[in-house]
Wavefront OBJ file of the C-alpha trace (Angstrom):
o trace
v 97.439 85.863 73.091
v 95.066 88.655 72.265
v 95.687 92.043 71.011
v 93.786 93.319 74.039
v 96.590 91.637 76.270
v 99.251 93.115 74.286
v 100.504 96.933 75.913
v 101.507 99.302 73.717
v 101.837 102.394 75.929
v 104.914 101.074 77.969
v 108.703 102.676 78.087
v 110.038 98.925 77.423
v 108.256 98.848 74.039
v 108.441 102.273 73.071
v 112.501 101.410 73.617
v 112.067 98.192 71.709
v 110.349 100.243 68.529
v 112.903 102.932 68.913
v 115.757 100.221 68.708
v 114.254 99.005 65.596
v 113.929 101.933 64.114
v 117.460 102.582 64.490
v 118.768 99.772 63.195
v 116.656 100.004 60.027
v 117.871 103.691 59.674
v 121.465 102.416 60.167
v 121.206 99.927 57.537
v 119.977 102.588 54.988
v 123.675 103.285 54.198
v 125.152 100.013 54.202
v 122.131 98.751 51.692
v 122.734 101.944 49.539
v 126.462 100.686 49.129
v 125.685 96.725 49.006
v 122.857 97.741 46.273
v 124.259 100.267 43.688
v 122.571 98.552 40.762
v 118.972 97.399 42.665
v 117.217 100.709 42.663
v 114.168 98.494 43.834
v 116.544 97.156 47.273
v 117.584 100.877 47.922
v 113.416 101.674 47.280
v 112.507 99.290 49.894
v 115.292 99.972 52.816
v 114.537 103.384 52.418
v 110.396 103.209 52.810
v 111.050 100.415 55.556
v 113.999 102.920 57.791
v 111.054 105.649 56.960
v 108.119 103.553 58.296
v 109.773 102.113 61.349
v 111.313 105.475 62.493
v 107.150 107.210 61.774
v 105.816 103.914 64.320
v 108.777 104.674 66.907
v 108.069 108.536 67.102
v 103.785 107.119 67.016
v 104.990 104.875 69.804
v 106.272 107.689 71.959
v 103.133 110.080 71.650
v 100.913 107.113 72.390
v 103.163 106.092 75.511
v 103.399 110.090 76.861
v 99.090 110.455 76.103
v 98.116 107.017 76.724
v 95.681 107.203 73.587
v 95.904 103.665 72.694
v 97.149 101.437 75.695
v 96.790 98.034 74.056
v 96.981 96.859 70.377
v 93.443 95.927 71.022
v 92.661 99.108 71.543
v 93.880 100.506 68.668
v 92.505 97.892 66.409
v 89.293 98.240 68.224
v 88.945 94.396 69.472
v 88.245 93.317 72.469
v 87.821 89.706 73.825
v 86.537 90.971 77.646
v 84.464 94.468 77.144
v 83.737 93.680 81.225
v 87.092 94.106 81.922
v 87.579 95.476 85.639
v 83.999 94.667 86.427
v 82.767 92.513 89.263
v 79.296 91.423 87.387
v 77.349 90.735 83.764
v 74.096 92.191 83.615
v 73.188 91.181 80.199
v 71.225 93.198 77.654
v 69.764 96.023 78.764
v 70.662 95.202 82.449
v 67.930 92.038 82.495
v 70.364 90.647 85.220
v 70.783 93.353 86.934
v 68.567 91.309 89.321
v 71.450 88.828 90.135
v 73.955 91.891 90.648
v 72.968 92.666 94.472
v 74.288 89.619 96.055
v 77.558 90.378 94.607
v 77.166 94.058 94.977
v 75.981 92.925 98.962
v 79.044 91.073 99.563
v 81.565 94.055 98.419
v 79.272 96.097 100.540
v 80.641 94.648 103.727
v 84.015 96.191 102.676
v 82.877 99.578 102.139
v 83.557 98.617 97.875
v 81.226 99.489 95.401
v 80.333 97.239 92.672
v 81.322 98.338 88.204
v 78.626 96.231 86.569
v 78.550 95.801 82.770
v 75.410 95.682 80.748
v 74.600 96.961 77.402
v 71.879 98.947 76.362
v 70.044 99.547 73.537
v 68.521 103.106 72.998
v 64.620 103.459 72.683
v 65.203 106.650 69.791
v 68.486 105.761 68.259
v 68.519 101.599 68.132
v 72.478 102.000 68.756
v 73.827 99.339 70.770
v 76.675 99.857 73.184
v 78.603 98.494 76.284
v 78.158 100.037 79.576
v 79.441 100.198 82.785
v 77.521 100.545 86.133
v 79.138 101.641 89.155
v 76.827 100.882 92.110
v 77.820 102.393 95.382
v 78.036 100.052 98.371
v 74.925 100.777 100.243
v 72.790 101.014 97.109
v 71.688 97.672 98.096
v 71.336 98.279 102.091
v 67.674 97.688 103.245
v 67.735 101.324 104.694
v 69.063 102.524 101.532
v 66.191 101.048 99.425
v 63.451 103.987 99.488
v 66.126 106.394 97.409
v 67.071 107.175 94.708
v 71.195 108.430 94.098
v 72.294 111.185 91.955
v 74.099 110.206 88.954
v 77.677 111.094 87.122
v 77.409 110.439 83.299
v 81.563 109.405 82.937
v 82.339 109.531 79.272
v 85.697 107.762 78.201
v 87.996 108.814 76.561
v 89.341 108.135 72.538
v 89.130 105.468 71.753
v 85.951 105.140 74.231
v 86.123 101.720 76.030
v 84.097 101.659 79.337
v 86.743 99.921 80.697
v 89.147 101.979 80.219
v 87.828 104.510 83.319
v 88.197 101.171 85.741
v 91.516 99.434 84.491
v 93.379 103.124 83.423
v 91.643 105.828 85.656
v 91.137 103.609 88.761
v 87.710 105.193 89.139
v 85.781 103.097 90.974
v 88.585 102.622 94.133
v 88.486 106.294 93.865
v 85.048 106.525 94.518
v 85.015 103.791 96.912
v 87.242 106.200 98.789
v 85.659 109.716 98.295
v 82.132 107.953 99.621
v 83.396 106.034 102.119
v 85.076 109.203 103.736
v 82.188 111.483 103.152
v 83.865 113.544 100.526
v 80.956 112.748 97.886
v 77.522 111.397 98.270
v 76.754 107.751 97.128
v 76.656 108.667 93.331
v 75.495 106.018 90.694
v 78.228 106.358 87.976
v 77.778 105.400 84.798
v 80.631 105.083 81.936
v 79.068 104.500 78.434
v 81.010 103.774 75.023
v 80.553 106.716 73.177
v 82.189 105.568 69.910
v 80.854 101.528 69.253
v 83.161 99.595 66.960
v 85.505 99.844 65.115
v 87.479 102.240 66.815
v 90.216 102.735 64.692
v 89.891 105.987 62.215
v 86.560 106.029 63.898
v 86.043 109.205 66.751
v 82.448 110.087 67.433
v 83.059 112.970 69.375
v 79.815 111.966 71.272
v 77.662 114.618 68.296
v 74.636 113.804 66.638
v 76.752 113.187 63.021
v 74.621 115.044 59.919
v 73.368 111.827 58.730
v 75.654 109.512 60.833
v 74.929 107.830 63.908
v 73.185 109.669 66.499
v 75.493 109.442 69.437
v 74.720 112.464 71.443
v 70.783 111.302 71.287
v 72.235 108.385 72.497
v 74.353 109.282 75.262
v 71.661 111.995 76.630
v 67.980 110.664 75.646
v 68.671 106.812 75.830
v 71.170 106.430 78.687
v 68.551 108.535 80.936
v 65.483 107.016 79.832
v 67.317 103.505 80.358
v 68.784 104.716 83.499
v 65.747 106.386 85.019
v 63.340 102.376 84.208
v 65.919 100.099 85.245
v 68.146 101.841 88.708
v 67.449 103.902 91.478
v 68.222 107.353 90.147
v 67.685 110.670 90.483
v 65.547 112.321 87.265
v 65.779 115.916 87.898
v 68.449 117.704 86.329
v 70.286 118.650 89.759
v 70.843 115.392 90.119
v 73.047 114.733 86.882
v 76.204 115.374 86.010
v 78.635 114.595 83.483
v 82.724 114.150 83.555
v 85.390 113.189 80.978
v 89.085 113.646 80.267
v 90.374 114.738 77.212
v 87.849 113.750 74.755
v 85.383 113.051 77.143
v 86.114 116.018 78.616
v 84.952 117.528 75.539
v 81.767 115.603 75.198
v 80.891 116.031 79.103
v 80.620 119.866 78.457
v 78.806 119.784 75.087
v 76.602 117.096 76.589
v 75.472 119.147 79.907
v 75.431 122.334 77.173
v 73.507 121.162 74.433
v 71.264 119.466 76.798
v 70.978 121.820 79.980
v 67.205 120.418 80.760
v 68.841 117.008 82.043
v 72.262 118.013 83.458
v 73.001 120.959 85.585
v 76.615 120.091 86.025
v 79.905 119.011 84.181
v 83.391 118.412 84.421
v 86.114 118.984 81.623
v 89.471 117.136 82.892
v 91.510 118.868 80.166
v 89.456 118.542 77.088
v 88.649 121.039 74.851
v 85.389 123.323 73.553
v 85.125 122.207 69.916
v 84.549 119.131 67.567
v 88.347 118.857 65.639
v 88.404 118.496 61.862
v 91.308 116.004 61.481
v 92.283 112.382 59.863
v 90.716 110.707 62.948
v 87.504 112.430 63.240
v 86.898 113.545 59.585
v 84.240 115.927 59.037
v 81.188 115.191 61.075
v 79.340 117.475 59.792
v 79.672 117.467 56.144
v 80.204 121.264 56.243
v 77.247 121.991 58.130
v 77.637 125.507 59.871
v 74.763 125.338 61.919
v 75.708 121.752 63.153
v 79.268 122.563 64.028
v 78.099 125.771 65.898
v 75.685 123.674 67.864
v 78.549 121.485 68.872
v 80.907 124.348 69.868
v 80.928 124.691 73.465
v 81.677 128.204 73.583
v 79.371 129.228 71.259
v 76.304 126.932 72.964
v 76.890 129.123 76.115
v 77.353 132.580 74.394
v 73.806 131.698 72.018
v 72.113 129.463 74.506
v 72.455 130.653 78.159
v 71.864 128.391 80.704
v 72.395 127.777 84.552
v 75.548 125.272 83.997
v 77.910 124.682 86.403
v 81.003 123.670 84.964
v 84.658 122.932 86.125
v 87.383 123.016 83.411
v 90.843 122.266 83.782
v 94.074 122.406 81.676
v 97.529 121.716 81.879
v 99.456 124.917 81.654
v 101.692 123.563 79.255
v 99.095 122.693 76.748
v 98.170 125.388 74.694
v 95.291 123.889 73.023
v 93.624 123.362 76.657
v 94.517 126.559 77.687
v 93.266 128.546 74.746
v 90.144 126.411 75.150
v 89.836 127.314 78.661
v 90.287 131.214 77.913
v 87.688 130.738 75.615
v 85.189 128.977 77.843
v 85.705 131.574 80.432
v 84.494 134.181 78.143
v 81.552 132.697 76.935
v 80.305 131.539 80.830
v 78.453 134.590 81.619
v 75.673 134.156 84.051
v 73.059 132.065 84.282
v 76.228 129.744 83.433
v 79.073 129.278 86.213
v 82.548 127.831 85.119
v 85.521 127.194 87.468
v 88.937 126.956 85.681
v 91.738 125.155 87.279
v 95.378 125.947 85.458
v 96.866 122.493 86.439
v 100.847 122.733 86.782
v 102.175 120.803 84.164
v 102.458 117.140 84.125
v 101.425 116.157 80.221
v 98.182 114.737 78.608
v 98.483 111.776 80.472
v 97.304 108.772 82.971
v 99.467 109.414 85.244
v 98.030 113.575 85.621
v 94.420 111.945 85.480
v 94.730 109.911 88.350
v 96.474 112.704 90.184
v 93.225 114.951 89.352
v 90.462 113.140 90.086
v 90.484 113.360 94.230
v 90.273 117.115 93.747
v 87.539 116.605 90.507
v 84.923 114.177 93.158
v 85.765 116.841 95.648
v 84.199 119.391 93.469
v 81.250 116.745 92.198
v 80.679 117.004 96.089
v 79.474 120.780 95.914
v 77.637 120.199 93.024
v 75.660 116.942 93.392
v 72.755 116.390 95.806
v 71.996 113.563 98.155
v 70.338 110.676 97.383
v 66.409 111.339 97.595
v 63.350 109.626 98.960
v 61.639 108.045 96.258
v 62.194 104.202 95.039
v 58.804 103.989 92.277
v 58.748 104.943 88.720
v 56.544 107.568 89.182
v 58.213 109.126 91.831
v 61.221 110.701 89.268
v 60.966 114.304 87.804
v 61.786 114.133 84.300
v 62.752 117.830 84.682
v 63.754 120.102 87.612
v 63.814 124.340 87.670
v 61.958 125.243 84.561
v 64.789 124.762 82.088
v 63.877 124.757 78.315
v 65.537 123.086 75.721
v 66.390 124.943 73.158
v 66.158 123.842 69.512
v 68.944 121.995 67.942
v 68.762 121.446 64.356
v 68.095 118.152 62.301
v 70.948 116.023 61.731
v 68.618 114.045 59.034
v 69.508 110.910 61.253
v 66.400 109.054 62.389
v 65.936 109.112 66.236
v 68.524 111.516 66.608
v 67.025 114.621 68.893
v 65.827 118.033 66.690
v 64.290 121.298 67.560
v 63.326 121.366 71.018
v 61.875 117.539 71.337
v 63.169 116.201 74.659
v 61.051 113.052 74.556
v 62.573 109.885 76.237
l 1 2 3 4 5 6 7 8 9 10 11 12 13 14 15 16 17 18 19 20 21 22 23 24 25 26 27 28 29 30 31 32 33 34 35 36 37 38 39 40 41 42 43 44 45 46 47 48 49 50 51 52 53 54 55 56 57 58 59 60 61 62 63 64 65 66 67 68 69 70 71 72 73 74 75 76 77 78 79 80 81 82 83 84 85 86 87 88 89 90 91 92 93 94 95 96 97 98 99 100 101 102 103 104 105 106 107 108 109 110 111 112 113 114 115 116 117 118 119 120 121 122 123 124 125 126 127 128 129 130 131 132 133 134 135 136 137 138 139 140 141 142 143 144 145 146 147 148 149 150 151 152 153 154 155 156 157 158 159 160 161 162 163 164 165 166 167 168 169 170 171 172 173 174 175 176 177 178 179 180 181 182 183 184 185 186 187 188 189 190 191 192 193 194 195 196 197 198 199 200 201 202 203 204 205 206 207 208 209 210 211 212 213 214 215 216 217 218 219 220 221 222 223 224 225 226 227 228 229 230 231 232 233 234 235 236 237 238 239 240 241 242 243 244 245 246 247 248 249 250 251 252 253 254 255 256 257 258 259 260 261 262 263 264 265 266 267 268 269 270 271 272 273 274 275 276 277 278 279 280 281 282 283 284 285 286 287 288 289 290 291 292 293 294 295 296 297 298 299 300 301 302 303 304 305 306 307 308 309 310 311 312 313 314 315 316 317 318 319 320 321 322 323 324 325 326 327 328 329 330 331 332 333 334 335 336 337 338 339 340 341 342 343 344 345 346 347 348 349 350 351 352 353 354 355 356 357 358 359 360 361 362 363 364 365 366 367 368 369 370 371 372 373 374 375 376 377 378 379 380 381 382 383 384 385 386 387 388 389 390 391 392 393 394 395 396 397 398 399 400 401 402 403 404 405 406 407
């Protein structure tokens, strides 16, 4: 058995911890009594009652947020990273080749195809998984002279690809929006934002000062990768990104740090800045300018832009709302932000699953249809005159500075 295979979000083991903890608490007394003269036995039923009763209360936040939903996940090992995908595409996507005839036969049943693939960035030299979903008639013959607009889908902490198949559902949900013309055919594609290990290890998709260069990653390499190797769109009207909770956050600093590529972006209750806490440390090293440039709110108040961006937020959280009240104040045209106050059903799968037919509804206004075009040459790079404007240097080599927005 593998510690992938192993859930640790359920009610049955969250009552099995709790149980434990219990019964170590309970014997705190009795080993108090039984142990008068070993300090070092009273020492060690104590620390042991304390631990266990610290992992049952752990066990319950995990269960009600669905941070970690297998000890694999928390540990950061995996033995399938394709988990919930229908095809291997190999480094890079050099099979992508092979995918079609799979992709073809799920076609028949209106089902698009996840693919996984890694890909290594041109800039950055990070490697990561990635999913692919391919819509089903992205390999019909009267399909093949387009290219389809594209949702960036950023997972959440701790950041496995697969998470947006096996725990969101995604892909039937998109099977469903296309197939009943509630969204166009959309290319979606679900990066790892965070690489291994994942444990005490949260990206928060930024360019770190002197760390790994994630956001280059996620922005510069996934679209240069994405624009050589599938039929997308390259103008910025035709990207979008999308998240929950984390990756809510890094969808909106993403499309706002990077407003030349994506004119869209969806926060399913995330928040507006990078946190400073045990799991994230500081990413920055104390770096005001980099932590401004990776405040959401701030991005849009210094750096307008024509963004069009739905937030929502449970309206029991008060972290998401006071994030949302602040967003709201800093959207001021060119910028456009739609808030949705969510009625409250907790920071978990259960209310993301719930929100996502209404959050592809809303993709729907914003994305265009797919466009003639199937060559290299035939993709914009850039769309409406948007400049980038310049971010400062991380020190990280690759990593995107000042207003470079080379691929």
């Amino acid at each position: 058995m593998h510690a992938s295979t192993i859930r640790i979000d359920t009610l049955p083991f969250v009552l099995v911890v709790a149980v434990v903890a219990l019964g170590c608490a309970a014997a705190v007394p009795w080993a108090w009594d039984r142990w008068r003269r070993r300090v070092a036995g009273r020492v060690a039923t104590t620390v042991v009652a304390v631990v266990a009763v610290v992992l049952a209360c752990g066990s319950a936040v995990n269960a009600a947020g669905s941070f970690y939903p297998t000890l694999g996940s928390l540990l950061g090992t995996s033995p399938d990273p394709a988990e919930g995908t229908v095809a291997e595409a190999g480094p890079d996507g050099r099979d992508l080749g092979r995918a079609p005839g799979t992709a073809s036969a799920r076609a028949g049943n209106a089902l698009g195809s996840l693919v996984h693939l890694t890909v290594t960035g041109k800039r950055t030299g990070l490697t990561r998984d990635v999913d692919v979903y391919l819509p089903a008639v992205y390999t019909a013959p009267d399909w093949a002279g387009f290219r389809f607009p594209v949702v960036e889908w950023i997972p959440h902490f701790p950041g496995e690809p697969r998470q947006v198949a096996t725990l969101y559902g995604l892909p039937g949900q998109l099977d469903d929006a296309i197939a009943a013309h509630r969204l166009p055919p959309v290319v979606v594609i679900v990066p790892d934002p965070n690489g291994e290990p994942r444990l005490t290890h949260d990206s928060e998709c930024v360019d770190a000062a002197g760390g790994p260069a994630d956001d280059t990653y996620l922005s510069a390499d996934l679209r240069s990768w994405a624009v050589d190797h599938l039929r997308v769109r390259g103008d910025r009207e035709g990207w979008a990104t999308a998240g929950w909770s984390s990756g809510g956050y890094c969808a909106l600093d993403l499309a706002a740090r990077h407003p030349q590529w994506y004119a869209s972006a969806v926060s399913m209750n995330g928040y507006d800045a990078t946190p400073h806490d045990a799991e994230t440390g500081d990413l920055f090293h104390g770096r005001e300018d980099l932590r401004r440039a990776n405040d959401v709110s701030a991005v849009l108040r210094d750096h307008p832009a024509p963004l069009r961006l739905l937030v929502t937020a449970d309206a029991a959280a008060g972290d998401e709302c006071a994030a949302l009240r602040r967003l709201e104040a800093a959207a001021t045209p060119p910028a456009e932000l739609t808030a949705w106050m969510l009625p409250i059903a907790g920071h978990n799968l259960a209310a993301v699953r719930a929100e996502l037919p209404a959050v592809l509804d809303w993709l729907d206004t914003q994305l265009g249809n797919p466009v003639a075009g199937s060559g290299p040459g035939d993709v914009q790079q850039y769309a409406g005159g948007i400049p980038a404007w310049p971010l400062p240097d991380t020190g990280t080599p690759g990593a995107l500075h000042g207003t470079d927005t080379s691929l």
